[in-house]
C-alpha positions as CSV (number, residue, x, y, z in Angstrom):
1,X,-26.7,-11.5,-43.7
2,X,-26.7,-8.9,-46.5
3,X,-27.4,-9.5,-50.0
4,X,-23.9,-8.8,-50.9
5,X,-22.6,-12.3,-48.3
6,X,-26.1,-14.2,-50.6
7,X,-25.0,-13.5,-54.4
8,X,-20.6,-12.5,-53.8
9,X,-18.5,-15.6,-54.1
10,X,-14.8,-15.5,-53.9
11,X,-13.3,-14.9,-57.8
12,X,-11.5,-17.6,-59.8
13,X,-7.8,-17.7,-61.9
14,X,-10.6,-16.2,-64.5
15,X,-12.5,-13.3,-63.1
16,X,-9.2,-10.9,-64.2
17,X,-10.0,-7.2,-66.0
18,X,-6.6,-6.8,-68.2
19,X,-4.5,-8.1,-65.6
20,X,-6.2,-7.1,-62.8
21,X,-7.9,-10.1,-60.6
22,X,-11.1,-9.4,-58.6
23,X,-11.8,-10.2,-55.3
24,X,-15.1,-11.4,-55.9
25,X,-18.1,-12.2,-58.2
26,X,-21.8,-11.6,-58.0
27,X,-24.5,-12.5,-60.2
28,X,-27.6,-10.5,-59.6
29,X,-30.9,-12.2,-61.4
30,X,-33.2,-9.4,-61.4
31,X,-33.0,-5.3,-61.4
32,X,-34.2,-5.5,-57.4
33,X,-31.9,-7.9,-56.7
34,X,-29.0,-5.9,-58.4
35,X,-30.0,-3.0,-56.5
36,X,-29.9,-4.4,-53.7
37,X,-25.8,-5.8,-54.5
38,X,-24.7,-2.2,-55.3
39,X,-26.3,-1.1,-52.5
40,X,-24.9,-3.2,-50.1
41,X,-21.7,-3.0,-52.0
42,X,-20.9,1.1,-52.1
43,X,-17.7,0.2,-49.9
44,X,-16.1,-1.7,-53.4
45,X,-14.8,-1.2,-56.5
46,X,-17.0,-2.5,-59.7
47,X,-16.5,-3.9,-63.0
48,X,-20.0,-5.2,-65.1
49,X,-19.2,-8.3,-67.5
50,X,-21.7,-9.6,-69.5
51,X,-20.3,-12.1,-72.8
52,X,-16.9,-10.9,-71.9
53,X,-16.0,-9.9,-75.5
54,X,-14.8,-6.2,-75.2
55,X,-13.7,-6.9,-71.2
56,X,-10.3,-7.2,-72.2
57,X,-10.1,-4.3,-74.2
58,X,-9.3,-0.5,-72.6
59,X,-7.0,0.1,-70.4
60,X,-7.2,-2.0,-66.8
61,X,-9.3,-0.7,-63.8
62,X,-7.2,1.0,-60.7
63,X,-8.9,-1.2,-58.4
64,X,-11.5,-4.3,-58.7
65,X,-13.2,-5.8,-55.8
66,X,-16.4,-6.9,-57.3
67,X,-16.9,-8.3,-60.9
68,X,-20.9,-7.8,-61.5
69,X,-21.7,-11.0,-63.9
70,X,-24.9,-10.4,-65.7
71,X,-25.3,-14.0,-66.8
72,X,-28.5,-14.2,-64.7
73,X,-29.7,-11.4,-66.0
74,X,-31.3,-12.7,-68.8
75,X,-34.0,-13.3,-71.4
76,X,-36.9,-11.7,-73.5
77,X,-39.2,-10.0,-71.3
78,X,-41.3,-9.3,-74.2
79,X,-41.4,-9.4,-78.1
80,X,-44.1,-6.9,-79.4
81,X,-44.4,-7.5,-83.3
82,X,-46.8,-5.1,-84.0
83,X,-44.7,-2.5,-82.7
84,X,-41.4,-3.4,-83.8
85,X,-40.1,-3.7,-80.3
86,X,-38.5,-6.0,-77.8
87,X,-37.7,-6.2,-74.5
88,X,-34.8,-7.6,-72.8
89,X,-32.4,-8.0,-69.3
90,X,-29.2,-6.9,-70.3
91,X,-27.6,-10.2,-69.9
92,X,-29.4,-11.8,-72.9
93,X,-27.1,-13.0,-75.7
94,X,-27.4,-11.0,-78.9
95,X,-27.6,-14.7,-80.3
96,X,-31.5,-14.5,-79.1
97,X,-32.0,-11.3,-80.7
98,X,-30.8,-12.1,-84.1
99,X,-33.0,-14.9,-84.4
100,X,-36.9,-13.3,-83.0
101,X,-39.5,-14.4,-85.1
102,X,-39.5,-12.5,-88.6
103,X,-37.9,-9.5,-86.7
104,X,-34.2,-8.5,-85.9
105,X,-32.5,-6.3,-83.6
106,X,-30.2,-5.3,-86.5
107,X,-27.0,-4.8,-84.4
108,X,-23.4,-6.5,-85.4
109,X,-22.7,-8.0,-82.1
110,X,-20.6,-11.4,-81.5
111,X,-23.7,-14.2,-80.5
112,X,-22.0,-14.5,-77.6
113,X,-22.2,-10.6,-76.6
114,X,-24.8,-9.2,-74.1
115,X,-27.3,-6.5,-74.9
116,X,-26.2,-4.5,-72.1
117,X,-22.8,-5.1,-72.8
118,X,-23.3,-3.8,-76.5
119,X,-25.3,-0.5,-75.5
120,X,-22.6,0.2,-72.7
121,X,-20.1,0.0,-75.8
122,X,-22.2,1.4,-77.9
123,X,-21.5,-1.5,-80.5
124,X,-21.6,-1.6,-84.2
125,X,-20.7,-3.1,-87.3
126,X,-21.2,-3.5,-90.8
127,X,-25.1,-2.5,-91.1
128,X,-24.1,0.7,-89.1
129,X,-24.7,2.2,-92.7
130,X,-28.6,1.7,-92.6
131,X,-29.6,0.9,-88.8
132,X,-26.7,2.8,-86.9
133,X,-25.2,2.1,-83.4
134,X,-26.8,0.4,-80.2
135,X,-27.8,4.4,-79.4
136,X,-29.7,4.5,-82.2
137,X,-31.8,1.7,-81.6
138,X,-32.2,1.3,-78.2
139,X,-35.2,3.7,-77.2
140,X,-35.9,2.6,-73.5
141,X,-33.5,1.5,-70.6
142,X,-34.0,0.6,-66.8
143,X,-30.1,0.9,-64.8
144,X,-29.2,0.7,-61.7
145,X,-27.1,3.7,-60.5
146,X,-24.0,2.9,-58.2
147,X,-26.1,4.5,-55.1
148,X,-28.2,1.4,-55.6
149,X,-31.2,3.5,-56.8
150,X,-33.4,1.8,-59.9
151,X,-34.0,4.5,-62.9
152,X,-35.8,4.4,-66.2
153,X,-35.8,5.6,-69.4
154,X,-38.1,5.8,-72.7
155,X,-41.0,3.6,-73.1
156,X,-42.0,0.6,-75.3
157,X,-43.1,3.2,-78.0
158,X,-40.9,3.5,-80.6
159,X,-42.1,7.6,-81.2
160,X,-42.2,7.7,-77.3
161,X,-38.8,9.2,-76.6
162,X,-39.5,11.2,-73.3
163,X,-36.9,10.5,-70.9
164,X,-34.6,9.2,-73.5
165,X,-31.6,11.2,-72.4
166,X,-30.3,8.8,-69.8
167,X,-30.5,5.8,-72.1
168,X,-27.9,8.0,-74.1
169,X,-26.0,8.9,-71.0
170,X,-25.4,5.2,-70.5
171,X,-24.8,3.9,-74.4
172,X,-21.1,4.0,-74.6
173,X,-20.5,4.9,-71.0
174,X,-18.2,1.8,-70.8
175,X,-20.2,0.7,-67.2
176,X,-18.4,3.7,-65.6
177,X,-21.6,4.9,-64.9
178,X,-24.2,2.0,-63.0
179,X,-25.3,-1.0,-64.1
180,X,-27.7,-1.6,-66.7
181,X,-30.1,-4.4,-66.0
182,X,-32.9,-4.0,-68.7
183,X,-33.1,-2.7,-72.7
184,X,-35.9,-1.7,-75.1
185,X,-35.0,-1.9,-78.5
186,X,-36.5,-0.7,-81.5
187,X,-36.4,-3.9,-84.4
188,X,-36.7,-4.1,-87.8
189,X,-38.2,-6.8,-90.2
190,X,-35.7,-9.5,-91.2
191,X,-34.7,-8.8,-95.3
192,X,-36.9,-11.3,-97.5
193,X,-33.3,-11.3,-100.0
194,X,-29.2,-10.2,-99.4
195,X,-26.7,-10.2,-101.9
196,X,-23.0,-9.0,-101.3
197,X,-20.9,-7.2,-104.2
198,X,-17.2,-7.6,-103.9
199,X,-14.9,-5.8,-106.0
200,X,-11.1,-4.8,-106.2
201,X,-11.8,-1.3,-105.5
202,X,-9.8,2.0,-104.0
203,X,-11.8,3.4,-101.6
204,X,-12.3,6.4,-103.5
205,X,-15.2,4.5,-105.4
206,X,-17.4,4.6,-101.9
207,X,-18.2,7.9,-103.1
208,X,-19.4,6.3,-106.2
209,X,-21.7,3.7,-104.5
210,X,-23.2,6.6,-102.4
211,X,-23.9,8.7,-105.4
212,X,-25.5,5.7,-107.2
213,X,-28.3,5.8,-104.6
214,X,-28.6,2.1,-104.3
215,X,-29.5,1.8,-100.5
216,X,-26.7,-0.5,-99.9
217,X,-26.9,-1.6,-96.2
218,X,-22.9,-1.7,-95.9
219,X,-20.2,-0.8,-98.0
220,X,-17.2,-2.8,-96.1
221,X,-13.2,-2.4,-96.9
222,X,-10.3,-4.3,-96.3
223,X,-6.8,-3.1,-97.0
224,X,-3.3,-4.3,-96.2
225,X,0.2,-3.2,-97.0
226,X,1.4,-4.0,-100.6
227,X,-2.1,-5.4,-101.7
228,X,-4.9,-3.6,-103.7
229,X,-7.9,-2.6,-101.2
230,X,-11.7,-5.1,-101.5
231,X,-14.7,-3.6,-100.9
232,X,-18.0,-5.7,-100.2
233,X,-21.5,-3.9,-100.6
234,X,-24.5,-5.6,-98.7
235,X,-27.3,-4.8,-100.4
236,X,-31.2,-6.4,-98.7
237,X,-34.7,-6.1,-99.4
238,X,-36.9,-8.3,-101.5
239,X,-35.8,-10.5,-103.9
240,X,-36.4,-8.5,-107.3
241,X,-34.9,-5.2,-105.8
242,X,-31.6,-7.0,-104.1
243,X,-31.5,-8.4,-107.9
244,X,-31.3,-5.2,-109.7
245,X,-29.9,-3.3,-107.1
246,X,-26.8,-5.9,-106.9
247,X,-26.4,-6.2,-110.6
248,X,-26.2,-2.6,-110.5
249,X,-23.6,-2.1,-107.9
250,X,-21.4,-4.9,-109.5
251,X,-21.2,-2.9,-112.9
252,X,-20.4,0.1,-111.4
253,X,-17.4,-1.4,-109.5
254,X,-16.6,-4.4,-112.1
255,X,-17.4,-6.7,-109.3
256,X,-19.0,-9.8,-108.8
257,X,-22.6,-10.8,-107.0
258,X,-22.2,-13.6,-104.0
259,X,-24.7,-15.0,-101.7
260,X,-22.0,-14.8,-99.1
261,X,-19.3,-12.2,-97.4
262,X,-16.4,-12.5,-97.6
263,X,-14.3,-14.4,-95.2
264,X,-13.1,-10.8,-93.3
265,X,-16.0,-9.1,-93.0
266,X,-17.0,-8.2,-89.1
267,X,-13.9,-9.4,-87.7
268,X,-10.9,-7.3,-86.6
269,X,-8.1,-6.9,-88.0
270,X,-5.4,-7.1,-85.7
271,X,-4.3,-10.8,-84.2
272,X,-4.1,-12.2,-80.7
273,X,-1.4,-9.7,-79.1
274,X,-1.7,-7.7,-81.5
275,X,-2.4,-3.4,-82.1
276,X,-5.4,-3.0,-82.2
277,X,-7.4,0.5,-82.9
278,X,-10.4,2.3,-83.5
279,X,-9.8,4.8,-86.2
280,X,-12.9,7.3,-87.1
281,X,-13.2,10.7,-89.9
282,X,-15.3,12.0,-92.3
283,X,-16.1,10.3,-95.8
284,X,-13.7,12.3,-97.8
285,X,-10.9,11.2,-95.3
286,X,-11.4,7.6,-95.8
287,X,-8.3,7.1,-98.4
288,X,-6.2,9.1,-95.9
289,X,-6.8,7.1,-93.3
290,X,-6.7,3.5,-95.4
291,X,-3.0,4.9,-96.7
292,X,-2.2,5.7,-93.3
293,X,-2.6,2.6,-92.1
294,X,-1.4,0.7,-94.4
295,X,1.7,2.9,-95.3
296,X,2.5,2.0,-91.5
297,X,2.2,-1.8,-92.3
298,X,-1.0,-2.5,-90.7
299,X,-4.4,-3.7,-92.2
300,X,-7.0,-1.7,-91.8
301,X,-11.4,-3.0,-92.0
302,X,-14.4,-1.3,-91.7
303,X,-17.4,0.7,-92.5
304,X,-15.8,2.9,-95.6
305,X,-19.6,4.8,-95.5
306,X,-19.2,6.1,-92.1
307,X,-16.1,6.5,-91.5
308,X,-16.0,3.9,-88.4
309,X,-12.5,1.5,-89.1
310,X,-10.6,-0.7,-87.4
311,X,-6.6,-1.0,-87.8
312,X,-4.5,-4.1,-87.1
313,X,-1.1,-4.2,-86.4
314,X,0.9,-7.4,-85.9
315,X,2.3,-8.4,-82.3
316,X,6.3,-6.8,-82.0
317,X,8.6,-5.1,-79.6
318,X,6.4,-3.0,-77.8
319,X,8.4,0.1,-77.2
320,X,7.1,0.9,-80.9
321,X,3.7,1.1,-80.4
322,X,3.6,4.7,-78.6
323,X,5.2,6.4,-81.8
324,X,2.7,4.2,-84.4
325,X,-0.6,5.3,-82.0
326,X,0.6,9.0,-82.0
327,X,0.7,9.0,-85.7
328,X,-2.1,7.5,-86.0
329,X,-4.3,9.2,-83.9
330,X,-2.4,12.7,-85.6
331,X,-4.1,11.2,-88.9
332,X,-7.4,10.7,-87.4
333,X,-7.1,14.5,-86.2
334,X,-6.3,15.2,-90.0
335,X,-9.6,13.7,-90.3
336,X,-11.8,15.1,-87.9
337,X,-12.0,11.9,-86.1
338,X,-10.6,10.2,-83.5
339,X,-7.9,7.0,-82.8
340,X,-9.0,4.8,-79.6
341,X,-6.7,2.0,-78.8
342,X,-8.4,-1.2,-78.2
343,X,-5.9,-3.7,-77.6
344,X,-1.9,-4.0,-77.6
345,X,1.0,-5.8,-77.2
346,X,2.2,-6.8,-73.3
347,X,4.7,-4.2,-71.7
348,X,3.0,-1.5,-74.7
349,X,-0.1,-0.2,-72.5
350,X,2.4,1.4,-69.3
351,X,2.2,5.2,-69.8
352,X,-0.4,4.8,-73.5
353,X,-3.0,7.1,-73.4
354,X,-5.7,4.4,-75.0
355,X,-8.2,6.8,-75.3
356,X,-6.5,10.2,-76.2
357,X,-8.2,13.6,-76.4
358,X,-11.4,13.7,-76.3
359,X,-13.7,17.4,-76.2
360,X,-15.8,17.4,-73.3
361,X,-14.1,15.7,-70.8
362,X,-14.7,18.2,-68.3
363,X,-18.3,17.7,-68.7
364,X,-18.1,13.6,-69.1
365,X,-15.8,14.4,-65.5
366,X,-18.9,16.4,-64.1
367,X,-21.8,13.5,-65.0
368,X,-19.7,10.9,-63.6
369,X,-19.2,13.2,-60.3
370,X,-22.8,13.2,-59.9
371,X,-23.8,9.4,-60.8
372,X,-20.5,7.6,-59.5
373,X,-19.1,10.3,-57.1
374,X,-16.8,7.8,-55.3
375,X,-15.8,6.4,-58.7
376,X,-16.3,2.9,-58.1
377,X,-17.5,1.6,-60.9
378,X,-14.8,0.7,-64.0
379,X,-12.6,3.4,-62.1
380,X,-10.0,4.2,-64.7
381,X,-10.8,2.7,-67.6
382,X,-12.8,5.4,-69.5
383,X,-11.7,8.6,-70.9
384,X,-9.3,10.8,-69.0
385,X,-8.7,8.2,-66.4
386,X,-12.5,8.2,-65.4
């Protein structure tokens, strides 16, 4: 009896990728055992889930025989204070890593998210301004490639970096590319004092808060159609500089100093059955992008610093949505960025390019060629159909 007939049971009503059941469901609990699985399992098609919060989101696979569960997968392997560092199995819950002892992993992730799952989307959110993405922060990886060989990456060094090529290869590589089973993450001390700064605000005035060179951690806006645009500044650090620093802000925007954000911040913007996109461009394209949106009727959320947004659209008749993503994503192009849908209506996704153009595909083709050259894992749901 193979591994695969040990750890595959038969799939429930539940184990579905965007429509698209599964035949079965594994749940490795270590990177040998996982191994092991994909090994034994180079005859089927793969999808990884760990929390499940982005699974629905992208366009469904071709095929899906096995859905790898990384529930089992999880836990701190080690917490090294001294060195700012942790280590984790990818199925651990970003819950446990918000909460280590006087340190953070200082990722916006859902509690319920994985930290595999949030390196192979690459998550961020709010505090992308200060500590950046899941790349950024992750400086060591161990995966399993869909051969069923074990590879690593990095060290437990934060200035160790050798090797550190293939933990990039797999951040944001939407599982298309093996199975990540363990991360090492660079962590930061948890702020001694926050304070938000709200204020009725176009988004022209980022450029003012970046000018004022105040540090802020986030500068967050939320705009919707026929209503003046919010932004909330997070500004942390100890007590007497958040103070000053806050005060600061709040005068320069005629805004007002909470302990609390407000009640949008981190959540999208679109509702259940909803449009949902990813809309990205440079700082000075901000506005363009905010008017965009909302000139469309939409509501649009984000980091106004970075130029990494999110636009919501209410749930309609779906034979609109092609025409609303192609203007869009022509606006993000205006901004040298990019529009990646996320989510949309039922009877909108048949024939919608969720991803759209993207430069290097032909090389993105080539790497998954050489790690998944059978295309089992996630087949379809990245980029260009890979």
């Amino acid at each position: 009896m193979s591994v695969l007939d040990d750890l595959a049971v038969k799939a429930g009503d539940d184990d579905v990728v965007c429509g698209v059941p599964a035949r079965f469901v594994a749940a490795p609990a270590s990177t040998e055992e996982a191994a092991a699985l994909i090994a034994a399992a180079r005859d089927l098609t793969v999808v990884i889930r760990g929390g499940g919060t982005k699974l629905q989101q992208g366009p469904p696979p071709r095929d899906l025989d096995l859905i790898i569960d990384t529930r089992r997968l999880a836990g701190v392997v080690e917490h090294a204070a001294g060195d700012l560092i942790t280590v984790v199995r990818a199925g651990t819950p970003m819950a446990e890593l918000h909460a280590l002892p006087g340190q953070q992993l200082a990722l916006d992730a859902p509690p319920t998210a994985t930290a595999g799952g949030a390196v192979s989307a690459n998550a961020s959110g709010p505090r992308r301004l200060r500590y950046g993405t899941a790349r950024d922060l992750l400086i060591g990886v161990t995966v399993v490639r869909p051969d069923g060989r074990i590879a690593r990456a990095g060290g437990k060094v934060v200035k160790n970096v050798a090797g550190y090529d293939l933990g990039k290869l797999y951040t944001g590589a939407q599982g298309t590319l093996g199975l990540i089973t363990e991360c090492v993450f660079r962590l930061h001390p948890v702020p001694l004092a926050t304070a938000f700064v709200r204020a009725t605000a176009p988004p022209t005035a980022v450029a003012r808060i970046l000018a004022a060179q105040l540090a802020p951690s986030a500068v967050e806006i939320n705009a919707g159609p026929g209503a003046s645009p919010e932004l909330a500044v997070l500004v942390e650090g100890t007590e007497e500089g958040v103070r000053d620093r806050a005060a600061t802000l709040a005068r320069l925007l005629d805004g007002e100093v909470t302990d609390l954000p407000p009640s949008w911040w981190d959540t999208p913007p679109w509702p259940p059955g909803g449009l949902g996109l990813k809309l990205t461009g440079v700082l000075s394209a901000v506005p363009a992008l905010v008017e965009a949106v909302t000139a469309a009727g939409g509501t649009i959320r984000g980091s106004a610093a970075t130029g990494a947004l999110h636009a919501g659209f209410p749930s309609g008749a779906p034979t609109g949505t092609p025409g609303l993503v192609d203007g869009l994503r022509a606006a993000a192009t205006r901004a040298e960025g990019h529009a990646v849908v996320l989510t949309a209506p039922d009877g909108a996704l048949d024939g919608l390019d969720m991803w759209g153009p993207v430069p290097g595909l032909e090389l993105m083709r080539r790497v998954k060629d050489q790690f998944d050259p059978d295309h089992r894992f996630a087949p379809g749901r990245f980029v260009g159909g890979i």
